[in-house]
C-alpha positions as CSV (number, residue, x, y, z in Angstrom):
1,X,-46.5,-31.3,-26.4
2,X,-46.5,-28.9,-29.5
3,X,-43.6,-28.9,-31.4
4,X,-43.1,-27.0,-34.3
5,X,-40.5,-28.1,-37.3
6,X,-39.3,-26.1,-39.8
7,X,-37.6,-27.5,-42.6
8,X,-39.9,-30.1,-42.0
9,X,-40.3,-31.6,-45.3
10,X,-36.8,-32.0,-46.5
11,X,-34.5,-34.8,-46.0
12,X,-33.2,-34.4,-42.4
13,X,-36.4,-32.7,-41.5
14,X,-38.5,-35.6,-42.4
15,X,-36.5,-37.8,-40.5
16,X,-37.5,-35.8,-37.6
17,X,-41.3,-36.0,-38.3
18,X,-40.5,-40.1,-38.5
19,X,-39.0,-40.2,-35.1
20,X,-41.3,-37.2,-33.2
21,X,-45.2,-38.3,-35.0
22,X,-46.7,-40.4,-32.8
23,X,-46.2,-39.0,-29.6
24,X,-46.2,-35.2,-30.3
25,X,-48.5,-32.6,-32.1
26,X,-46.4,-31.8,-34.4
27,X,-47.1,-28.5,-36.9
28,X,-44.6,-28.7,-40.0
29,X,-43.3,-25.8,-41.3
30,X,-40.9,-24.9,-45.0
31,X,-41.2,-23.2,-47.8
32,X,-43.7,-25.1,-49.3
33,X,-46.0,-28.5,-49.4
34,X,-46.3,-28.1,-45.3
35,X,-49.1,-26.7,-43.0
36,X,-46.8,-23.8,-42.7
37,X,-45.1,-22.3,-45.7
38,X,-41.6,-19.9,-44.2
39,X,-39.2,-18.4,-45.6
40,X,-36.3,-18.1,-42.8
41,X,-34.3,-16.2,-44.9
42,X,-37.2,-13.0,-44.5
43,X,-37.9,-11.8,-40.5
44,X,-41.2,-10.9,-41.7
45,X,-42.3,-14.9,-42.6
46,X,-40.3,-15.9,-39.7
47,X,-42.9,-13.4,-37.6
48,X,-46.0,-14.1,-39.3
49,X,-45.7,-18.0,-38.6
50,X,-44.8,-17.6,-35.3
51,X,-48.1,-15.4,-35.1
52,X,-50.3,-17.8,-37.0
53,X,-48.9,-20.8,-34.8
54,X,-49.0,-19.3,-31.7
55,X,-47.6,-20.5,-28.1
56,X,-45.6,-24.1,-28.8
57,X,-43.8,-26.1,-26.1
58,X,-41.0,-26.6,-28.6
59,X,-39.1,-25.3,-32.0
60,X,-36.9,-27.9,-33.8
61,X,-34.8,-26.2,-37.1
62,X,-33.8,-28.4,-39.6
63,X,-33.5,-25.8,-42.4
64,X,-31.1,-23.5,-43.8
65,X,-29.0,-23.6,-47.2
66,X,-25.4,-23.1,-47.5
67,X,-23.0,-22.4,-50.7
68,X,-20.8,-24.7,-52.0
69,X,-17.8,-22.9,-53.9
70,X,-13.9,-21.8,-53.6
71,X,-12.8,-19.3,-52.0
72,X,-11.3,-17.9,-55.4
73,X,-14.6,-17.8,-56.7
74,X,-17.1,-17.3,-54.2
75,X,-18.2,-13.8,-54.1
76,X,-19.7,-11.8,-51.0
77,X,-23.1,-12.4,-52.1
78,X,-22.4,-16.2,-53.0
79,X,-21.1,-16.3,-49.0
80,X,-24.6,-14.3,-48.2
81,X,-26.5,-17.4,-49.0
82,X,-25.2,-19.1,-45.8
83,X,-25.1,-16.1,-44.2
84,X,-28.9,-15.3,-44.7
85,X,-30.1,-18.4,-44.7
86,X,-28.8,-21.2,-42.6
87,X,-26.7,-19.1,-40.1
88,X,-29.1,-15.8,-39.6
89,X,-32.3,-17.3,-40.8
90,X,-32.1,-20.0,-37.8
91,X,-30.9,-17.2,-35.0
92,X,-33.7,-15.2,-36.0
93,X,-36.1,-18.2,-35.4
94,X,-34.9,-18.2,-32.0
95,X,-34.8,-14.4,-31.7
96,X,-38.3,-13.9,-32.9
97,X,-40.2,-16.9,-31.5
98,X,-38.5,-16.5,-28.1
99,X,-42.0,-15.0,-27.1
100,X,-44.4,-17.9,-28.7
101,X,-42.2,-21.3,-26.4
102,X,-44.0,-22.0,-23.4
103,X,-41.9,-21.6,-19.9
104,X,-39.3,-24.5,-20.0
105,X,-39.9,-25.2,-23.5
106,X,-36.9,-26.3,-26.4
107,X,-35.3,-25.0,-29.0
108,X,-33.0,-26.9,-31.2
109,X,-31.1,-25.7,-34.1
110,X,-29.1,-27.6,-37.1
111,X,-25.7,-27.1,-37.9
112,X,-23.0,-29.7,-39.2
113,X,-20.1,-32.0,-39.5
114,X,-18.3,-29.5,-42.2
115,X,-17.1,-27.1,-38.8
116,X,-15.2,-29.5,-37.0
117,X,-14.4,-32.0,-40.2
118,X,-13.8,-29.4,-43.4
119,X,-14.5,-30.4,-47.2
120,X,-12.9,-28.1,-50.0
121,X,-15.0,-26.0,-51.5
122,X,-16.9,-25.7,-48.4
123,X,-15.6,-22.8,-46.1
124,X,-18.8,-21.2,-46.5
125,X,-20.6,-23.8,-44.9
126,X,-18.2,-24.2,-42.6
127,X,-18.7,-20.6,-41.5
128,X,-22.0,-21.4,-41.3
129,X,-22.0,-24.2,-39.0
130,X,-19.4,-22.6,-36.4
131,X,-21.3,-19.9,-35.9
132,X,-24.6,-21.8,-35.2
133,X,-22.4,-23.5,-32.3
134,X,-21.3,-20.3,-31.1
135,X,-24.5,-18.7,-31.0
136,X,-26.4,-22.1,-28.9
137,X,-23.4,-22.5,-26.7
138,X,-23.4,-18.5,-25.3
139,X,-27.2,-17.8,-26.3
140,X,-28.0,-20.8,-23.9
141,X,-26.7,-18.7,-20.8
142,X,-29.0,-15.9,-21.3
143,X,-32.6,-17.8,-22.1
144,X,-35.2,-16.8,-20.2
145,X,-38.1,-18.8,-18.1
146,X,-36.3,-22.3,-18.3
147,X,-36.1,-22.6,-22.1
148,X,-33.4,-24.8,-23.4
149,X,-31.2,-24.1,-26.3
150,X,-29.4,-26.9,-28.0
151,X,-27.9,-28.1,-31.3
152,X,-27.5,-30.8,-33.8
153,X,-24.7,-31.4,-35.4
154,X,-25.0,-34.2,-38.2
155,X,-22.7,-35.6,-41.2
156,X,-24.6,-36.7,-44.0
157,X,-27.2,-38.9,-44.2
158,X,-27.2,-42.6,-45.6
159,X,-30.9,-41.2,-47.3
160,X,-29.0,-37.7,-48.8
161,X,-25.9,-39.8,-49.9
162,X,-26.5,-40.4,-53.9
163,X,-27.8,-36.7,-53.9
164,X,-24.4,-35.1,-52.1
165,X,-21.8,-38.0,-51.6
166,X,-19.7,-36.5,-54.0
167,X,-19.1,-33.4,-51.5
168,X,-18.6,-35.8,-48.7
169,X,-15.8,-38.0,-50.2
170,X,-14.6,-40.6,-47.1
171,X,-17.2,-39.5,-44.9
172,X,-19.5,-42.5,-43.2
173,X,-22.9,-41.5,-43.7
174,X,-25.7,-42.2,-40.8
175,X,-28.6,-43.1,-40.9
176,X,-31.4,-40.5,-40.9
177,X,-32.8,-42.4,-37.8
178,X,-30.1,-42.2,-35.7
179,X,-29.5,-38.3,-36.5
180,X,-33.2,-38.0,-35.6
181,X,-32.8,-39.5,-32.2
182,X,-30.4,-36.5,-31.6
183,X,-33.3,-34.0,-32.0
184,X,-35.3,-36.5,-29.7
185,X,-32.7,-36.0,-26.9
186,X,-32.7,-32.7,-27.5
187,X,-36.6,-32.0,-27.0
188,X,-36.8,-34.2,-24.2
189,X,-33.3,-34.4,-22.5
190,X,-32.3,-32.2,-19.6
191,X,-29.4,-30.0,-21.5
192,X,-28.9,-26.9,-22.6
193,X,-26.0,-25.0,-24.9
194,X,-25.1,-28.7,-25.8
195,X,-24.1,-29.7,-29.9
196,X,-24.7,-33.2,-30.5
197,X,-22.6,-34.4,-33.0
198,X,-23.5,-37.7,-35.4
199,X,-20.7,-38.7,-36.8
């Protein structure tokens, strides 16, 4: 099986390569340091990617950056950054590379904990996050030739914990292996329009 990660080399997204390398051909994708280098936030990167990678049995998304601000000071460009990035940059992975999954294939997007357990300072992320849920849960109805469209939904990782524990405050992190096993059911499960939720 092909499968194709992007985000690959970051935190969560490394996890994934962990759990999925030794019994899948797996071709990473981010912004830099990966056999691919995308930008999701630009539909022309998304497309030539997609075009240099070809037909893939599955896409796994583990990218996508958020802002972190108050509502009293974030601006409409500050709240563009998860607009752009982690909410239309992932629904254009799946809009554009609908074409390059094999019949029956996966596709499985990232969202997270912040749209069903809100932080301050993070209604932007929040924003985010809902709306990835929204989009798997109808998009699922409408995929053509079998493809499956799910979701994962983690809290923060033990691994990511030093670097953003401080926006997490009384959260119990997981570990990164656990989240991963999410993406695994996912990929190989039966479901579709599901979120799975680590928390």
């Amino acid at each position: 099986m092909k499968v194709l990660i992007v985000g690959a080399n970051g935190m969560l997204g490394s996890q994934i390569v962990e759990e999925l390398k030794d019994e899948f051909e797996l071709i990473r994708a981010s912004r830099q340091n990966s056999d691919i280098k995308v930008d999701i936030t630009s539909p022309q990167s998304i497309k030539k990617m997609f075009e240099t990678v070809g037909k893939i049995d599955a896409l796994i998304s583990a990218a996508g950056s958020t802002h972190f601000g108050s509502i009293e000071s974030m601006t409409p460009e500050l709240n563009a950054v998860s607009l752009n990035n982690k909410l239309a940059g992932q629904i254009n992975l799946v809009l554009l590379g609908l074409d390059y999954i094999n019949d029956n294939g996966s596709i499985t997007l990232t969202s997270g904990v912040l749209m069903d357990d809100p932080v301050k300072d993070g209604a932007s992320a929040a924003m985010a996050n809902g709306g990835i849920k929204a989009f798997v849960k109808a998009a699922a109805l409408d995929m053509p030739r079998g493809i499956r469209l799910n979701n994962v939904s983690p809290t923060i990782l033990e691994e990511s914990a030093d670097q953003y524990g401080e926006l997490f405050k009384g959260f119990l992190p997981v570990p990164g292996k656990r989240v991963a096993l999410a993406y695994r059911k996912s990929l190989q499960g039966g479901q579709t329009g599901q979120t799975y939720e680590i928390y």
